[in-house]
C-alpha positions as CSV (number, residue, x, y, z in Angstrom):
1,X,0.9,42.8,5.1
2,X,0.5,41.4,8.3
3,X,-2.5,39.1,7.2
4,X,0.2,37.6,4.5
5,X,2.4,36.8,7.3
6,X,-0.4,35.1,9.2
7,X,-0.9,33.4,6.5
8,X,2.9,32.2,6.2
9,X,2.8,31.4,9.9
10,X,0.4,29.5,9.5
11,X,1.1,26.7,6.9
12,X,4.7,26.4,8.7
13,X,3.1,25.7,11.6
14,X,0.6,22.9,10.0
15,X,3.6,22.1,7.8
16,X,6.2,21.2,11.0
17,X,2.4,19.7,12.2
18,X,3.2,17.3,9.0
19,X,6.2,16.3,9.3
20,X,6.0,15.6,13.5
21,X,3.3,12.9,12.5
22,X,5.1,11.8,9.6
23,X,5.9,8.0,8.7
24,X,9.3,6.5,7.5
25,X,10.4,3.5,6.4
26,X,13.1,2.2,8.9
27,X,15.4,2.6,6.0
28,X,14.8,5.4,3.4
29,X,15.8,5.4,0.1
30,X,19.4,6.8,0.8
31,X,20.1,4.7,3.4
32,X,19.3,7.0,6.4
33,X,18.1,4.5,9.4
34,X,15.0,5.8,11.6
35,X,14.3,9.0,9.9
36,X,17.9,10.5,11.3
37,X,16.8,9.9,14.7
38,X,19.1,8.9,17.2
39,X,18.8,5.2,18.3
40,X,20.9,5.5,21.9
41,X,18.8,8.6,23.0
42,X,15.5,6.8,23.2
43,X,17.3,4.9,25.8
44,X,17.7,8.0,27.9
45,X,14.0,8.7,27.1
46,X,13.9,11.2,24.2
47,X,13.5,11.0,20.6
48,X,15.7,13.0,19.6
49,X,17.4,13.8,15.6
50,X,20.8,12.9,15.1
51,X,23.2,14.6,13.1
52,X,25.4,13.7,9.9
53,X,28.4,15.0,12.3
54,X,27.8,12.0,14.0
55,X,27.4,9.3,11.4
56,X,27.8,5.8,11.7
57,X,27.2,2.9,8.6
58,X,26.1,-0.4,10.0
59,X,24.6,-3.4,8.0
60,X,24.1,-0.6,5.2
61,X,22.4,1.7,7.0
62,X,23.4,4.8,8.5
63,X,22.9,6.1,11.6
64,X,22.7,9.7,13.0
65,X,23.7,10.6,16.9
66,X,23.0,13.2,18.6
67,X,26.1,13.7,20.2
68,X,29.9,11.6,20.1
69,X,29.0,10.0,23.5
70,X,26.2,8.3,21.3
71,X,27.7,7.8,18.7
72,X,30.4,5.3,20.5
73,X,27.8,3.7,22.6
74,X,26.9,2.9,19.1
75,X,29.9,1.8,17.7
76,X,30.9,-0.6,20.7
77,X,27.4,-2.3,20.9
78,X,25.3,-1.6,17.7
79,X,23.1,-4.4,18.4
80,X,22.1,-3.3,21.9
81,X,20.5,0.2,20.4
82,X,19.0,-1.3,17.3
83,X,15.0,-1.3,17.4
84,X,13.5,-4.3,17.0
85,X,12.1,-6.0,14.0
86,X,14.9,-4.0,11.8
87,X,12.7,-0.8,12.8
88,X,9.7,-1.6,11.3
89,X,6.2,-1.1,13.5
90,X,6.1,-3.5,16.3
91,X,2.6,-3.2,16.3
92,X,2.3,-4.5,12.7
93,X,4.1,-7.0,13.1
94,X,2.6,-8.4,16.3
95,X,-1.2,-7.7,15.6
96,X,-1.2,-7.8,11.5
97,X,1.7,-9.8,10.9
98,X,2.5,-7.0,8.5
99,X,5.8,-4.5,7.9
100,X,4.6,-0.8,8.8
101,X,6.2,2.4,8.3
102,X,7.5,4.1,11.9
103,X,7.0,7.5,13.6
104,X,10.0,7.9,14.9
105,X,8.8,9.8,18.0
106,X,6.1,6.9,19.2
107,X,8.7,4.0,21.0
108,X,9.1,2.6,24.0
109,X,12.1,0.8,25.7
110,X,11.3,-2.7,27.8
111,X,13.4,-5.1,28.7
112,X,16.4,-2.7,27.4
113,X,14.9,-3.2,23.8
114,X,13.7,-0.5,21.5
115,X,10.1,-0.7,19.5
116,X,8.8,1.7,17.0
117,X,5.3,2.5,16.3
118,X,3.2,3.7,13.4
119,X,1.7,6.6,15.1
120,X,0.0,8.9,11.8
121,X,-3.2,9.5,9.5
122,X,-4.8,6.1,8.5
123,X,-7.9,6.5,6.3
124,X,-8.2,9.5,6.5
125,X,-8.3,9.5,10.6
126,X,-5.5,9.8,13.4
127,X,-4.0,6.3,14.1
128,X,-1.5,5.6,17.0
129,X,-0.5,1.9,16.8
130,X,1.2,2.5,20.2
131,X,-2.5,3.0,22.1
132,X,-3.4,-0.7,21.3
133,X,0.0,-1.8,22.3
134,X,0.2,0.0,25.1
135,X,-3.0,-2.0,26.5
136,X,-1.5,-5.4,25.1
137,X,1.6,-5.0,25.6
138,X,2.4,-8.9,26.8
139,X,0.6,-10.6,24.0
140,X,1.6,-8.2,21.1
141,X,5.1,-8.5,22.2
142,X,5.2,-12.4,22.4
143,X,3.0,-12.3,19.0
144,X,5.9,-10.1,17.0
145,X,8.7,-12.0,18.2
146,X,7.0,-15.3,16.8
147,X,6.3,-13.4,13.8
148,X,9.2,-12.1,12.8
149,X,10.5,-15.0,11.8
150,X,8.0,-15.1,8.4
151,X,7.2,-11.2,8.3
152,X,11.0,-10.6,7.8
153,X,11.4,-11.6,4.1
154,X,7.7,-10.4,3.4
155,X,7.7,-7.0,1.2
């Protein structure tokens, strides 16, 4: 009995190990924005879930907060919490001029803007897009603003 239980530990622990690393589109399929996350927190410094309690629709998307404090911040100035490149990678768009999916939990704030990053199995091996980024930070930055411009309509 207590070697099934072990066993059940286990795979919820490499399960939750799953989902932690796991990529989403900045959009899903039903129209939840950044995986439910909630976009003001990372501005506090923590990537942190929302919840439908605290919903907001913008631009077709919707938006989970943490709290009702974030959820007006929100609501007075969407655009100064949105990430940049409409969520997508900012990594893939600076260094591959390409749309990536996002971990929700690899960002970083600068210059009071918000980027996601790919951060997640690749081929088969660990891949955090935020590494390169983070030693490039200048030039991948000045790269994905000029290519957003073209990379936006791409699919």
């Amino acid at each position: 009995m207590k070697t099934i239980k072990n066993v059940v530990l286990l795979g919820l622990v490499f399960l939750a190990a799953i989902s932690v690393n796991a990529q989403t589109p900045p959009v899903d399929d039903n129209g939840l924005a950044i995986g439910g996350y909630d976009v003001v927190a990372y501005f506090s410094g923590a990537a942190q879930k929302g919840s439908k309690s605290y919903a907001v629709k913008h631009h077709g998307a919707t938006y989970y907060f943490a709290n009702k404090a974030n959820q007006s911040a929100f609501k007075q100035s969407p655009n100064q919490y949105l990430p940049q490149f409409d969520g997508y990678c900012a990594w893939g768009v600076g260094a591959k001029e390409a749309k990536f999916p996002i971990n929700p939990e690899t960002y970083t704030v600068i210059d009071g803007k918000l980027y996601l990053f790919f951060n997640g199995p690749f081929n088969g091996e660990p891949f955090n897009t935020y590494e390169d980024w983070g030693q490039r930070t200048t030039e991948l930055k000045t790269a994905a603003h000029a290519n957003w411009p073209k990379v936006k309509n791409s699919k």
